[in-house]
N, CA, C and O of each residue as an XYZ file, in Angstrom:
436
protein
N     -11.596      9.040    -13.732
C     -10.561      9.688    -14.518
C      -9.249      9.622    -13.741
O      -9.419      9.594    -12.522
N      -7.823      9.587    -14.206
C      -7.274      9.493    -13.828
C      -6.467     10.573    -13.380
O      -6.595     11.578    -14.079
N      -5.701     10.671    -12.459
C      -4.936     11.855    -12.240
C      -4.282     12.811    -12.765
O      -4.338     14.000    -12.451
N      -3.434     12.154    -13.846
C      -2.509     12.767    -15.084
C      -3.863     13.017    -15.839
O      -4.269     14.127    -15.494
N      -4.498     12.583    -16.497
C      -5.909     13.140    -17.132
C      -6.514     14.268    -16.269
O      -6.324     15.461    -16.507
N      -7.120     13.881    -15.435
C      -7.343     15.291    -14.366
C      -6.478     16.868    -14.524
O      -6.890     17.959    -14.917
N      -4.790     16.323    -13.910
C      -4.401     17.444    -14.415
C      -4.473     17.934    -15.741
O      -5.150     18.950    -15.895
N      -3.928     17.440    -16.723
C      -3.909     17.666    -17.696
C      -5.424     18.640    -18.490
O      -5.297     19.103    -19.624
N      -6.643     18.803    -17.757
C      -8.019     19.201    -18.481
C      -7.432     20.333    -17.478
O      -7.531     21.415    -18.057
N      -6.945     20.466    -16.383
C      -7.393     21.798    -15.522
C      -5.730     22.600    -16.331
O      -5.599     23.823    -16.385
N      -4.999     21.938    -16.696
C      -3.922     22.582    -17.623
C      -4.813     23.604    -19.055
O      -4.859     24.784    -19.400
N      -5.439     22.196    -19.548
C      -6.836     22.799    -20.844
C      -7.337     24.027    -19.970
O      -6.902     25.136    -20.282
N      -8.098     23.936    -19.046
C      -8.518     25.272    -18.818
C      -7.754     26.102    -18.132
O      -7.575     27.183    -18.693
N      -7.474     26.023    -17.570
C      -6.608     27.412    -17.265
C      -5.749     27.971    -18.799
O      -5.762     29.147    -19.160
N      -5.325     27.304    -19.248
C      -5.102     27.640    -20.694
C      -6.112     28.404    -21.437
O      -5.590     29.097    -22.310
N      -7.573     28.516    -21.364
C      -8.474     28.680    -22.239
C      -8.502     29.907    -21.211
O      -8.617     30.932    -21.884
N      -8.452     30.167    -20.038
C      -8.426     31.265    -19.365
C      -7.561     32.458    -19.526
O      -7.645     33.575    -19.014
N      -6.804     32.008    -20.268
C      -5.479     32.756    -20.321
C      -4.493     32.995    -19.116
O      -3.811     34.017    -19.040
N      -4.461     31.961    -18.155
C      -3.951     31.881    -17.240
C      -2.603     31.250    -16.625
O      -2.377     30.714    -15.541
N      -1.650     31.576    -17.947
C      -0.498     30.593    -18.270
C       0.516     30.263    -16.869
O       1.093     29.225    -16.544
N       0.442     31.876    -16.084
C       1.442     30.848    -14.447
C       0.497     29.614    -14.023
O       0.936     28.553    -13.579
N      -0.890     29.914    -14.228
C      -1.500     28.665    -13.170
C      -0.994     27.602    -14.035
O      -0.158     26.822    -13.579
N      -1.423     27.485    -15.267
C      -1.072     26.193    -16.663
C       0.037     25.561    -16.206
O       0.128     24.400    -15.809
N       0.882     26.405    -16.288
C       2.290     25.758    -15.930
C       2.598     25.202    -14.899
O       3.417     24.287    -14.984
N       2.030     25.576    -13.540
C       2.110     25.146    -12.632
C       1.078     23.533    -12.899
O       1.469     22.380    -12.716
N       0.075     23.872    -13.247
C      -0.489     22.548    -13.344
C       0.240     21.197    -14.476
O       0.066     19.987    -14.325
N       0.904     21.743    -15.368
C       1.628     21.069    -15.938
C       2.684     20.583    -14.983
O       3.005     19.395    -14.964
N       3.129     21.313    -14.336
C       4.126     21.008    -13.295
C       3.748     19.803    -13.051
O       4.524     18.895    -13.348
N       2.481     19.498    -12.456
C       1.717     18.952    -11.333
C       1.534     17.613    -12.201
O       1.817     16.531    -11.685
N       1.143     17.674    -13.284
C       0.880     16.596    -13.896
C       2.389     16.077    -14.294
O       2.566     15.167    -13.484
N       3.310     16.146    -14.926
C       4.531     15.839    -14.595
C       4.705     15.116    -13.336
O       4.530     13.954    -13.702
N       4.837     15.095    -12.627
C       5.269     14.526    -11.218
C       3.706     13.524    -10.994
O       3.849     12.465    -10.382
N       2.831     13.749    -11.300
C       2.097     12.661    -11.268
C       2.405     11.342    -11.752
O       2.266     10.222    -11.259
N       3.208     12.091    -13.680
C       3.537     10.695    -14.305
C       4.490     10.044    -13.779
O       4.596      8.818    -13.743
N       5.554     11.198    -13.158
C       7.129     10.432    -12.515
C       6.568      8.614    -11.812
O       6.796      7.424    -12.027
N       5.494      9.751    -10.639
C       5.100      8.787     -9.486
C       4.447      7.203     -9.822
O       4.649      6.101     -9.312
N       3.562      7.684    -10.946
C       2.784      6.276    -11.671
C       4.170      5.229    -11.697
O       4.437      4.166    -11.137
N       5.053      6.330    -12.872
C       6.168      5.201    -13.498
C       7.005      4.621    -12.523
O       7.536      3.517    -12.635
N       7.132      5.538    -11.377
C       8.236      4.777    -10.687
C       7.435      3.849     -9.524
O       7.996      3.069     -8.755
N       6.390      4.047     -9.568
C       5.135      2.863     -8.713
C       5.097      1.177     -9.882
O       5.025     -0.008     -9.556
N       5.166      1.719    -10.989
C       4.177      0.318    -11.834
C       5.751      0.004    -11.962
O       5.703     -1.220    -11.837
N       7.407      0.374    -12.165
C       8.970     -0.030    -12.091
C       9.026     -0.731    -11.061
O       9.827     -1.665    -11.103
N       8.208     -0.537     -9.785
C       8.549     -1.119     -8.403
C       8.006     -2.261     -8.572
O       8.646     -3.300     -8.411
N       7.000     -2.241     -8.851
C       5.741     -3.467     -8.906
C       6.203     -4.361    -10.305
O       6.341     -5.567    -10.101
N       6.381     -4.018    -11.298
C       7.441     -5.105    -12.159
C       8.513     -5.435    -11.610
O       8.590     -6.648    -11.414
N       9.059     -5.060    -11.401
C      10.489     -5.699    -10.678
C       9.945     -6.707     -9.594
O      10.598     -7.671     -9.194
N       8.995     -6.461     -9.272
C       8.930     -7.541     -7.773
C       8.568     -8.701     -8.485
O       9.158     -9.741     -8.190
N       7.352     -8.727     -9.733
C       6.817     -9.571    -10.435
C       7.790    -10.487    -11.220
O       7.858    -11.716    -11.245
N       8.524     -9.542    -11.853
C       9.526    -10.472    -12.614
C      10.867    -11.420    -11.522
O      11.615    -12.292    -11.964
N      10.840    -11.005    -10.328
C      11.454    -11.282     -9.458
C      11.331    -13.389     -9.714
O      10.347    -14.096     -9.495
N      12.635    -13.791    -10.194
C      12.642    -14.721     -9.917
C      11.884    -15.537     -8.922
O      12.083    -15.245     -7.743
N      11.086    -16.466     -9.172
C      10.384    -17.485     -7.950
C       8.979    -17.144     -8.275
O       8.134    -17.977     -7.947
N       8.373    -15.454     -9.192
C       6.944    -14.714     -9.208
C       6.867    -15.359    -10.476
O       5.997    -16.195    -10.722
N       7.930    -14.929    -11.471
C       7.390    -14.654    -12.674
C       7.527    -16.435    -13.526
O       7.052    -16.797    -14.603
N       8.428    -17.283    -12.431
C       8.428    -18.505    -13.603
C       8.081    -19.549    -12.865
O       8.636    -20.634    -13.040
N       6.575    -19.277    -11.414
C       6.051    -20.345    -10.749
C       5.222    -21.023    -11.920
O       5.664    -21.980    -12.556
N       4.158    -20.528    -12.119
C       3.223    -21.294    -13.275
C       2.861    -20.241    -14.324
O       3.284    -19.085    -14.356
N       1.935    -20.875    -15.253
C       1.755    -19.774    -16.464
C       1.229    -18.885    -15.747
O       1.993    -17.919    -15.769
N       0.238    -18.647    -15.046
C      -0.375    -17.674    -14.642
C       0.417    -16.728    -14.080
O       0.410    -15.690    -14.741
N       1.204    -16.685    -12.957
C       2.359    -16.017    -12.657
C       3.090    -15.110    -14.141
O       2.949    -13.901    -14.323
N       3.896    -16.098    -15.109
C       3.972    -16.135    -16.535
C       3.507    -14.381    -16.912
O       4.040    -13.277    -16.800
N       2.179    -14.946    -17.417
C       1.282    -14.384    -17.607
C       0.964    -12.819    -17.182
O       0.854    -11.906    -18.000
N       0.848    -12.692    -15.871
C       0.925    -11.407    -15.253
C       2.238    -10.382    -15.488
O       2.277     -9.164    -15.658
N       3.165    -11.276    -15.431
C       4.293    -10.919    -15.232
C       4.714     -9.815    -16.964
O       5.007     -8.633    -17.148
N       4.564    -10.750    -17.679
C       4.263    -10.309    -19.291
C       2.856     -8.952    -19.369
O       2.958     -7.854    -19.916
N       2.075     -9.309    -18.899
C       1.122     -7.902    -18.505
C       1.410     -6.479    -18.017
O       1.085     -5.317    -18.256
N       2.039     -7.053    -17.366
C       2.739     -5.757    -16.114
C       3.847     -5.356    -17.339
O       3.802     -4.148    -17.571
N       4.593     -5.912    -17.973
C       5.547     -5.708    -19.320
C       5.206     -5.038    -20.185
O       5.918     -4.194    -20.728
N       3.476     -5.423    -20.612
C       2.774     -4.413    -21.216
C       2.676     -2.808    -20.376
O       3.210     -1.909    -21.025
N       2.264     -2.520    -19.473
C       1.735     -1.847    -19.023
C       3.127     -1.043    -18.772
O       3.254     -0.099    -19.551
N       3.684     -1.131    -18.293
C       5.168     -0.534    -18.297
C       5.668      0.177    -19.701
O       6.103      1.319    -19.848
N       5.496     -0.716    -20.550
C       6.092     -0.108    -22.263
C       4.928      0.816    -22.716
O       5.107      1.524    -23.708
N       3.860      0.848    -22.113
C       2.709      2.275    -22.050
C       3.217      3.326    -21.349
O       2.679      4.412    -21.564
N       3.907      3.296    -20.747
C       4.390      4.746    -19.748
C       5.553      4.968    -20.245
O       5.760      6.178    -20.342
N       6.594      4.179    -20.682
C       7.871      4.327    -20.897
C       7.754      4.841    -22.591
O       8.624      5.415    -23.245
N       6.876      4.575    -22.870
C       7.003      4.453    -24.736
C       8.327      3.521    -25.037
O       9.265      3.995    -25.677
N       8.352      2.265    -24.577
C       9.483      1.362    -24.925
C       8.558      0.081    -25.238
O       7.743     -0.290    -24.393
N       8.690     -0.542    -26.383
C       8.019     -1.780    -26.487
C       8.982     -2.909    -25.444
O      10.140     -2.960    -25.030
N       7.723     -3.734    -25.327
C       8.258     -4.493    -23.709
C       8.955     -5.600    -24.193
O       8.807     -6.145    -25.287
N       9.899     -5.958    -23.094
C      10.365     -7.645    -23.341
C       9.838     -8.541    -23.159
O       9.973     -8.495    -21.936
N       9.251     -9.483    -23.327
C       8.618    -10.394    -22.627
C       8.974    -11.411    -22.271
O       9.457    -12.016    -23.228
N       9.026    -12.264    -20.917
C       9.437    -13.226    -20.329
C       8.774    -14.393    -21.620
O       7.714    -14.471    -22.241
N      10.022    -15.157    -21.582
C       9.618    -16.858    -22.347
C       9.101    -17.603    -21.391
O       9.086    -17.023    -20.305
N       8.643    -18.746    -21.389
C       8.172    -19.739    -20.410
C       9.371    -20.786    -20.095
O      10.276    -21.440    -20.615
N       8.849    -20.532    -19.102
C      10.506    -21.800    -18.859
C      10.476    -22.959    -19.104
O       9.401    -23.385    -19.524
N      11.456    -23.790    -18.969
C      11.281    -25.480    -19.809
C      10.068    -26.410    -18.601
O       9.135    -27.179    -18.832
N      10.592    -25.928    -17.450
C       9.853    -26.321    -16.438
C       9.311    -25.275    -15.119
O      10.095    -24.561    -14.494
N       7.821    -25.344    -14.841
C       7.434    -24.493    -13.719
C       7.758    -24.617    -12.425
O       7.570    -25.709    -11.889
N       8.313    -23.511    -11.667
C       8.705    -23.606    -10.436
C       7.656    -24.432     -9.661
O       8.102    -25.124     -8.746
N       6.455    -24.456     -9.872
C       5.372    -25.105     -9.171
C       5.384    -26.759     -9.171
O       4.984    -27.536     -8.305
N       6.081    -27.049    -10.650
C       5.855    -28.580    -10.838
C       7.822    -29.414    -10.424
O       8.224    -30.481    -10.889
N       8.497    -28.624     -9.622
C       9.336    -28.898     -8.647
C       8.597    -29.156     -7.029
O       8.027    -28.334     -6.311
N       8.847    -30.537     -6.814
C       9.057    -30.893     -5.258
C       9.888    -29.739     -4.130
O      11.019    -29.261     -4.212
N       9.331    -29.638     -3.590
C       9.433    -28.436     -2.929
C      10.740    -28.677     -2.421
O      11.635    -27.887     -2.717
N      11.098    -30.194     -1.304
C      12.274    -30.254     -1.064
C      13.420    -30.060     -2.455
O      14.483    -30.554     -2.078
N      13.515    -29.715     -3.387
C      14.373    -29.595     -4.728
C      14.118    -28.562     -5.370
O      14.653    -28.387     -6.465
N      13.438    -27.848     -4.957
C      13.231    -26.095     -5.766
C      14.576    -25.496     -5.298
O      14.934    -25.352     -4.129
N      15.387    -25.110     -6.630
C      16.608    -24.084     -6.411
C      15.629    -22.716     -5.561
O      14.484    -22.278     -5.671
N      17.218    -22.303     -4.435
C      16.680    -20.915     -4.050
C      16.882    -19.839     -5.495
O      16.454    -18.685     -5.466
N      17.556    -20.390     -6.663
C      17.447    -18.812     -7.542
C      17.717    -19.225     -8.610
O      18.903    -19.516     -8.767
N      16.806    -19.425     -9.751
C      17.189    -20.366    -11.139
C      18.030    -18.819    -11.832
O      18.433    -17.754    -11.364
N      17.979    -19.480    -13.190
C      18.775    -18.636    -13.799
C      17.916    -17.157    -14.279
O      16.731    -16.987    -14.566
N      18.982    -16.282    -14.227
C      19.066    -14.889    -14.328
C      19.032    -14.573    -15.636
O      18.544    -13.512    -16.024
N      19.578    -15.519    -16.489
C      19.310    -15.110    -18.498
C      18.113    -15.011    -18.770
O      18.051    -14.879    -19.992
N      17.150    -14.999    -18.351
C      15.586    -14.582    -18.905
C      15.089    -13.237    -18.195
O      14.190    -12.511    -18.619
N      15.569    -13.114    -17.456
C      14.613    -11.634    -16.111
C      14.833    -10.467    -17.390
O      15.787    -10.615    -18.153
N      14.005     -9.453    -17.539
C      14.194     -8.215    -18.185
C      14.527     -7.427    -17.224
O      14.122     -7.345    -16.065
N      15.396     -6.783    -17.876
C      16.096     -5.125    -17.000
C      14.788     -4.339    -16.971
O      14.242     -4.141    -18.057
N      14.241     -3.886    -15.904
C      13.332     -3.255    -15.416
C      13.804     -1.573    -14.788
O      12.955     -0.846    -14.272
């Protein structure tokens, strides 16, 4: 079970207790759980979509668009999703890989 779930049942009971300072406090608690998730899975998209992650190969692609999902679950924002690029950073010769393709596809994270 997860944490925010966790709190959230000991919110249920203490509620059923009639124990509304503890409730609240546990609501407290679960609050700041969700902050922490969202601003953990914001860190971890941003690195993903990070130019060089998100448009090496589909798979990269792929994750990157996942993590998009999973983000628009916490945010209640339906996600953007990265397009595929014309060509994969992977199928560039290494001596000729730009250090930073273009910036018109990255989603604001």
């Amino acid at each position: 079970m997860s944490k925010l779930l966790e709190a959230l049942n000991n919110v249920k009971e203490q509620m059923n207790k009639a124990s509304y300072s503890e409730a609240r406090n546990l609501l407290d608690e679960a609050v700041e759980v969700h902050k922490r998730q969202l601003e953990s899975t914001q860190d971890i998209v941003s690195v993903q979509c990070n130019d060089g992650n998100w448009n090496y190969d589909a798979y990269m692609h792929g994750l990157a668009n996942g993590m998009l999902i999973v983000q628009s679950m916490f945010t209640d924002k339906a996600p953007v999703f990265l397009e595929a690029p014309e060509v994969w950073l992977e199928s560039i010769p290494s001596n000729c890989k730009p250090s930073i393709a273009s910036e018109s596809n990255k989603p604001t994270v």
